[in-house]
N, C-alpha and C positions, 0 to 999 in steps of 0.2 A: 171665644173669638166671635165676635159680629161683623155681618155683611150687610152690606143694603146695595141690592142686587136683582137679579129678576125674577128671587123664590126659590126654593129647596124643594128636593125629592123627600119628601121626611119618611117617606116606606122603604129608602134603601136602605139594607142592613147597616150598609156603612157608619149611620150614624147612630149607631144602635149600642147600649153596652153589654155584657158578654150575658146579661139576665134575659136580654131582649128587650128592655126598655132603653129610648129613648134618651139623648144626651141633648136634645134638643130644649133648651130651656125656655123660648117663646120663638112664637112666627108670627110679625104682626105684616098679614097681607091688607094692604093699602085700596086692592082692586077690588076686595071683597067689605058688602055690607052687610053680612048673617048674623051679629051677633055681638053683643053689648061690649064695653072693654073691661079686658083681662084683671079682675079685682086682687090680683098675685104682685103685680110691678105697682100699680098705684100708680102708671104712665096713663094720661086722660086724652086718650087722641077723640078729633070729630069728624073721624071719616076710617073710615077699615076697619077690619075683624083683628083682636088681637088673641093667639091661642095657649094657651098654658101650654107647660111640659107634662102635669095632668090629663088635657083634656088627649095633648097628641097619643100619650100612651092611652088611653080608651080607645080613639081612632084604631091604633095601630094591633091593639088587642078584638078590634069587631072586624066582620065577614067585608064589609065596606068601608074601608077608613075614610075615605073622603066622602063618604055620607055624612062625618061627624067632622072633620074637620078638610073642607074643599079647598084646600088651597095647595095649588101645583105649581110649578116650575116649565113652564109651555116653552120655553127657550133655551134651557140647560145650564145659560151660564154662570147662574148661583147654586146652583150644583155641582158643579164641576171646581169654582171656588173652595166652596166650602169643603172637598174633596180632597183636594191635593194641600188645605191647610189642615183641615180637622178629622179626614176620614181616616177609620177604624181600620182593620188588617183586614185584610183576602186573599191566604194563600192560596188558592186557587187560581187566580189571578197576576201573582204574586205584584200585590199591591198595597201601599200603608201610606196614610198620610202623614205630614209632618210634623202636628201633633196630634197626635190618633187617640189620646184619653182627653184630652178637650172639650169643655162645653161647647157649646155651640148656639147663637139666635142669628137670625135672618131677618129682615124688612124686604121685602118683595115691594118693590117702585109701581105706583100707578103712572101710569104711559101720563106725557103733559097735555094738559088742558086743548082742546080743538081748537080755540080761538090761540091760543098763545103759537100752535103750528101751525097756524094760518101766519099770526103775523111774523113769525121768524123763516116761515117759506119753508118747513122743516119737507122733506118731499114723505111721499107713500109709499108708508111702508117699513118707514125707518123708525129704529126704537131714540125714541128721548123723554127725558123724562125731567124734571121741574128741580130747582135748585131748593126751594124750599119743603120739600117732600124730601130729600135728601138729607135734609140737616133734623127736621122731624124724627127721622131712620135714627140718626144719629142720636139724638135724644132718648128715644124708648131702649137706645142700646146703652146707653148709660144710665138709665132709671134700673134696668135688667141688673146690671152690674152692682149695684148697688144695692136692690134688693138681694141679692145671695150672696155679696158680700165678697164676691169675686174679681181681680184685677182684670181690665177690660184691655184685648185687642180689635180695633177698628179697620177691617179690609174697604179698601173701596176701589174695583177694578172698574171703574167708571170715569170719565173725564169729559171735559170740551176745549175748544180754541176759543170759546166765546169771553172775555175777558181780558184784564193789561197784563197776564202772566208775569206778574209779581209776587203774587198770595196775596194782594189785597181784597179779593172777594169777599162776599160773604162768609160761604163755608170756609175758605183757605183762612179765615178768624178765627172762625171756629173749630177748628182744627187744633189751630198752633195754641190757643188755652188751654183745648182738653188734655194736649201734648204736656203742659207744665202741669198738667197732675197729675200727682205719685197713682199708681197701678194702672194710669191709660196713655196707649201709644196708638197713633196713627199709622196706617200704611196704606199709602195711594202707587196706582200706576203711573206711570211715566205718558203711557201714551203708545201708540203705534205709528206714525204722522210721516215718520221720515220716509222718501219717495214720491210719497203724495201729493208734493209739491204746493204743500196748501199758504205755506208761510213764505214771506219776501220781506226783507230788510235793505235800505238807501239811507245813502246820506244826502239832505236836502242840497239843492244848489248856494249860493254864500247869498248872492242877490234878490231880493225878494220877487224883484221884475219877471225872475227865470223858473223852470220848474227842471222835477227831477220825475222821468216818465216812467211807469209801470205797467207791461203789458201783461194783458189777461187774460187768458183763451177760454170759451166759455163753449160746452159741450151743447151737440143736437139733443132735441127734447128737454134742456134745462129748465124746469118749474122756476126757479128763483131760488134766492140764498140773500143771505149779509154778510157783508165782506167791513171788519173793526180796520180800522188805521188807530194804533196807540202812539204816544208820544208821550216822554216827560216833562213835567211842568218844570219851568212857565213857559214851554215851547207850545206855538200855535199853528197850524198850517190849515192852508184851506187847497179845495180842487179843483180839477176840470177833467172834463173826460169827452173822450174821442169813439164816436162806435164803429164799429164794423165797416160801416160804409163811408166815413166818412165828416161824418156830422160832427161838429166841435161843440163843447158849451161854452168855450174860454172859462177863465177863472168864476167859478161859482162864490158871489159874495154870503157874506151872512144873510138870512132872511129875518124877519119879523121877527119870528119865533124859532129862529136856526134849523128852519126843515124847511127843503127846497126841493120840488119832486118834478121833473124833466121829462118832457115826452117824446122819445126818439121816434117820428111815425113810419120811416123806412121799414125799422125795424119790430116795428110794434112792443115797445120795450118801454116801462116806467123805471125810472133809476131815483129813489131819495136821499138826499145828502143832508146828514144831520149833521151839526157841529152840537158837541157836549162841551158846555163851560169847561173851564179847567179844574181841577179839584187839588185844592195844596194839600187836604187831609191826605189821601191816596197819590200825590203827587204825578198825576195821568191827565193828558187829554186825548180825547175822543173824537172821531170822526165814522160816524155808522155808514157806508153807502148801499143802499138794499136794490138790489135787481130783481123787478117783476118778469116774469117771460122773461127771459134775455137773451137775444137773436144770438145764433152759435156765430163764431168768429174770434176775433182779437179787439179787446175794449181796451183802451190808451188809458189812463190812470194819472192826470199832470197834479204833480205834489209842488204845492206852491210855499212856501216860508211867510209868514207874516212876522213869526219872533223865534230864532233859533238862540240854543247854545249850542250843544253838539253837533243840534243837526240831525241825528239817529234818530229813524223811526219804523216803525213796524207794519204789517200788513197779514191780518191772517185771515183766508175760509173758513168754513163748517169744516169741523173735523170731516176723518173718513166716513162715509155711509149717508152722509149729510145730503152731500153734492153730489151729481155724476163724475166718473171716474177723468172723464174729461174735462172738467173743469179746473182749471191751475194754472198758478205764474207761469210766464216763460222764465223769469230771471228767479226762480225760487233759491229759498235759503235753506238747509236740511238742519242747521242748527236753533235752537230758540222756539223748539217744538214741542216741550212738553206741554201737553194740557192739564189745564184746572180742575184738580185742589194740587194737583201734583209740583204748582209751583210754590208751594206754602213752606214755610220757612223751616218747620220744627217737627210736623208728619215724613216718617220716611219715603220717600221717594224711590221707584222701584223701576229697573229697568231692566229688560230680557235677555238671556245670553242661550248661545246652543248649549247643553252640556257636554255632548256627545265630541265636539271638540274646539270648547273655549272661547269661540266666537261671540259677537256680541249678534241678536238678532238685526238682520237686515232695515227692517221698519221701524225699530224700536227707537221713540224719540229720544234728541238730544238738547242739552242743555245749553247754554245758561237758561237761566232766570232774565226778564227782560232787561232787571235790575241790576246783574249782572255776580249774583250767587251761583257755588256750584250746586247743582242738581242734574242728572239725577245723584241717590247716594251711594249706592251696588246697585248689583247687577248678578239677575239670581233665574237657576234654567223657566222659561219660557219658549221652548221650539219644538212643538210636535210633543210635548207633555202627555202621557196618558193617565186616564180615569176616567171617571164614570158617566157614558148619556145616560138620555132620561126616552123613554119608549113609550108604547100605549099601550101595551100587551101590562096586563096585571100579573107581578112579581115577577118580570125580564127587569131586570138590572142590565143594560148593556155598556160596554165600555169603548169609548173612543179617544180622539187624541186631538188637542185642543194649542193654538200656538197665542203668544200673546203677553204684553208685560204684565195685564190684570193676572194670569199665572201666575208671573215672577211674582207678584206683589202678595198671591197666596202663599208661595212658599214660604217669603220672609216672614207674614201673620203667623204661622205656625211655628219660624223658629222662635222669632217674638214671645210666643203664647209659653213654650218650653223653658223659654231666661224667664219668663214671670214665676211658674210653675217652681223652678229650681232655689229662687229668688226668695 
């Protein structure tokens, strides 16, 4: 079972087999640059430490492991993952994960590039991390797999709203191929989204002349965000928007170069509106609106028609963590929330349920597909899950309780990992 995730505790027993060694077959942390790559996988990255299941058992065998192999898990929650899919028994505890004799590798994400959270307005503080460092993960977890000769399960309890929540992304490609090869199956989270009110769905007005309004409340101390308008081709539509105080821009035409950046001075707010061609390959068009500073109140949102057929189109925030909790539709939609890879065609899809009785979790996003597929697929426990933190006291193993679909989507990795194993 592979994660690409925020790094593994690799000195809890948990992942230990009954000799004391190590079930951990590589860590390649992304964040670290100590030390040459892993000559075991024959994976050639150019950036991170990649560690053997070697070098971990030397670690794990000397007075200091992370003298010999530094790479930790400073967030828990690729520990906790990897826990409730691949962790070992602890009657003491009385605690087993779901496949408990399972190998195990990890990719720990290097945080995204400073300039790339500048220009997505990511705020401080908040973890995100790079689409193509993700799919990299992915990669060294299939060279793993294939160096031992072993069928590969792919966890990925990570997602975003940034994209047309079809699976046409990048990785959501790369996903649904590895998905058609015999011994590798995907499993992504669904998402947490719902309540958050981040997504809004309308149907345009018939008349071009007219608009269909979207209001937006936007919290005190908002740094900024990007807020996607998707649509399908060959549907077009362009904006306008109304701030706080008043200020109209009427219909914003195409510009030049389709980025047209607005200065509200009331408010002291930059707003750019980007129109993206339309794309018949991925069958999506685009509209990015990015708010700099953006004065708290209610921003108007006028959705104008240039070329409809249905008419339907979408609207979504920065996932949670993104944006201030104040910032959201008035008129939101709780459906059409799952986030990216999790809207990919052929990777399982995983969404949270209480176990304790039956319920589905409160926040746990919902489906469709924008394109109008079911997903999610099950729906597997995520509410108050226990297992394993991660401390700073050397050899405390502490355990807490963790709520969330990237949970559910550990479970299924593990029952996954047991149909291969049986298989």
């Amino acid at each position: 079972i592979g994660f690409v995730d925020t790094g593994i505790d690799y000195q809890n027993p948990l992942f230990r087999k009954e000799d004391g060694s190590s079930r951990i077959l590589g860590i390649w942390d992304q964040t670290l640059e100590t030390g040459a790559p892993d000559p075991v996988t024959g994976f050639q990255a150019l950036y991170g430490t990649q560690y053997s299941r070697e070098e971990i058992d030397q670690a794990l065998a000397a007075p200091d492991p992370l003298a010999l192999v530094p790479s930790a898990d400073e967030n828990g929650h690729g520990t906790f993952l990897a826990s409730v899919a691949a962790g070992g028994e602890d009657p003491d505890q009385d605690f087993t994960g779901a496949a408990p004799r399972a190998s195990i590798a990890m990719v720990k994400l290097k945080p995204a590039k400073a300039y790339l959270r500048d220009f997505y307005l990511i705020r401080e503080g908040a973890d995100a991390y790079q689409e193509n460092d993700i799919m990299m993960g992915v990669a060294y977890l299939l060279h793993l797999a294939r160096r031992f000769s072993m069928p590969l399960v792919i966890c990925l309890g990570l997602g975003t709203n940034q994209g047309s929540h079809d699976g046409t992304s990048p990785l959501s490609q790369t996903l649904n191929h590895l998905n058609t090869l015999r011994g590798v199956c995907s499993v992504c989270a669904a998402g947490n989204e719902v309540g958050f009110r981040h997504h809004c769905s309308d149907v345009a007005a018939e008349d071009s002349s007219h608009y269909t309004e979207i209001e937006l409340r936007t919290g005190e101390g908002e740094s900024g965000f990007q807020l996607e308008l998707w649509a399908s081709f060959p549907e077009v539509y362009t904006v306008g928007l109304v701030s706080p105080t008043g200020q109209a821009t009427g219909r914003i035409p195409y510009g030049s170069d389709n980025h047209t950046t607005i200065r509200f001075p009331l408010e002291q707010t930059d707003v750019t509106v980007s129109y993206l061609p339309a794309s018949v390959t991925q069958n999506t068009y685009l509209v990015v609106l990015r708010f700099q500073t953006p004065a708290a109140g209610i921003w108007k949102i006028q959705v104008y028609p240039s070329r409809t057929l249905s008419g339907i189109f979408h609207l979504w925030l920065p996932a949670q963590g993104l944006v201030s909790p104040d910032t959201f539709f008035l008129n939101s939609d709780p459906s059409t929330t799952i986030t990216d890879p999790g809207n990919a065609a052929f990777p399982i899809t995983v969404s949270a349920c209480d176990h304790t009785n039956g319920s589905l979790y409160i926040h746990s996003s919902r489906g469709y597909t924008r394109d109008g597929r079911i997903k999610p697929d099950l729906a597997a426990p995520g509410v108050n899950v226990y297992g394993p933190g991660i401390s700073s006291v050397p050899g405390n193993f502490p355990y807490t309780r963790m709520t969330g679909s990237s949970i559910a989507a550990a479970h299924v990795a593990g029952a996954a990992a047991c149909l291969y194993s049986w298989g």
